[in-house]
Each structure stands twice: as structure tokens, then as C-alpha cells.
Residue, then its C-alpha position, 0 to 999 in steps of 0.5 A: x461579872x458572875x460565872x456558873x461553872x460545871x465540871x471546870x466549864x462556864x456553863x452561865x454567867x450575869x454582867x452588870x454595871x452599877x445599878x444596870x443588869x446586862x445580861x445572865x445566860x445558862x447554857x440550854x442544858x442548864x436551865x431550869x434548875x434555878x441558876x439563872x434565879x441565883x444569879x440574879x439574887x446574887x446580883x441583887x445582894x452585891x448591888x445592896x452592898x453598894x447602897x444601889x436603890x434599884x436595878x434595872x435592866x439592860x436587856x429584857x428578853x427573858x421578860x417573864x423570868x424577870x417579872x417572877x423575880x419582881x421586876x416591874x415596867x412597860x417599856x423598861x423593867x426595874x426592880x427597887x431594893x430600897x428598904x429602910x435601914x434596919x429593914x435593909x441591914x436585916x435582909x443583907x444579913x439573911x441574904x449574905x449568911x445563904x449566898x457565901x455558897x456563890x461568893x466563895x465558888x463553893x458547890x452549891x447543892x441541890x436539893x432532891x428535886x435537882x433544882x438550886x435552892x433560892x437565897x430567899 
């Protein structure tokens, strides 16, 4: 489980199990800035670190949201992060370097258009 916290409040969040992304939620006031994105890559790189080869979801009712992020499928949608290895170690580096921001509860700055940066 990952929490998003504003002024000492949970403002959003991601739960997942193993290989399987249950569900991220911001409140509405909050979204569009980026966290939902960086909650995902956030995932996405603790699922890489476990040797999972793909995610996929539990639920699927932000369908686009996830599409932009490469989620593909009809009627399930999944996302592969199966590279080869030093492809794999390489990218796990970058990713680990830009997302200690989350890891650590530091603040994550903004940039000047008020939005979260990506990891990617």
C-alpha cells in the first residue's frame, strides 16, 4: 500500500497485491496533478524489484488513465515490465535514483505548472 499525504492528511493511495494493482484513488480536489501517474510508477518499480514480469489489474474503472500509462487489454487490462536483464537493471536503476522522493516520504516537488513530475 501506498499513501499520498497533504498537510498530515491521506489525500490518495495505491494497494496492490504481488503482481495484481487493486486500486489508486486521489481525492477529487487532487487529481490531475500527476499523483495518480506516480503512484503507479511507484508501484510499477516495487513490483520490478520482486522480479514480477507483469502487472495487472484488479480493477479498471479509470480505463483511460491506464491506457496512457500502457496498460493494454479488452476485457483485462495489463501492463508487461519484462525486459531483459541489463535492459531491466538499467531502467530499475533510473527509476530507483528519481522515485526516493516517494520512498522515503520526502515532499515531492512540483514543477511550475503545479503538476508532479514523472519518474520516466
Amino acid at each position: 500500500m501506498l499513501v499520498v499525504e497533504h498537510d498530515g492528511r491521506i489525500i490518495g493511495g495505491a494497494l496492490g497485491f504481488g503482481s495484481t494493482l487493486r486500486i489508486i484513488g486521489i481525492e477529487e480536489w487532487a487529481r490531475g496533478r500527476g499523483l495518480g501517474r506516480r503512484l503507479l510508477q511507484t508501484f510499477e518499480v516495487a513490483a520490478m524489484r520482486h522480479g514480477v514480469q507483469e502487472i495487472s489489474l484488479g480493477a479498471e474503472d479509470a480505463r483511460g488513465f491506464y491506457q496512457r500509462q500502457g496498460y493494454r487489454g479488452k476485457s483485462s487490462m495489463h501492463k508487461q515490465l519484462a525486459l531483459p536483464g541489463a535492459v531491466r537493471d538499467l531502467r530499475l536503476r533510473k527509476l530507483e535514483r528519481t522515485i526516493g522522493d516517494l520512498d522515503v516520504g520526502a515532499p515531492v516537488p512540483l514543477s511550475d505548472d503545479g503538476r508532479v513530475p514523472s519518474l520516466l
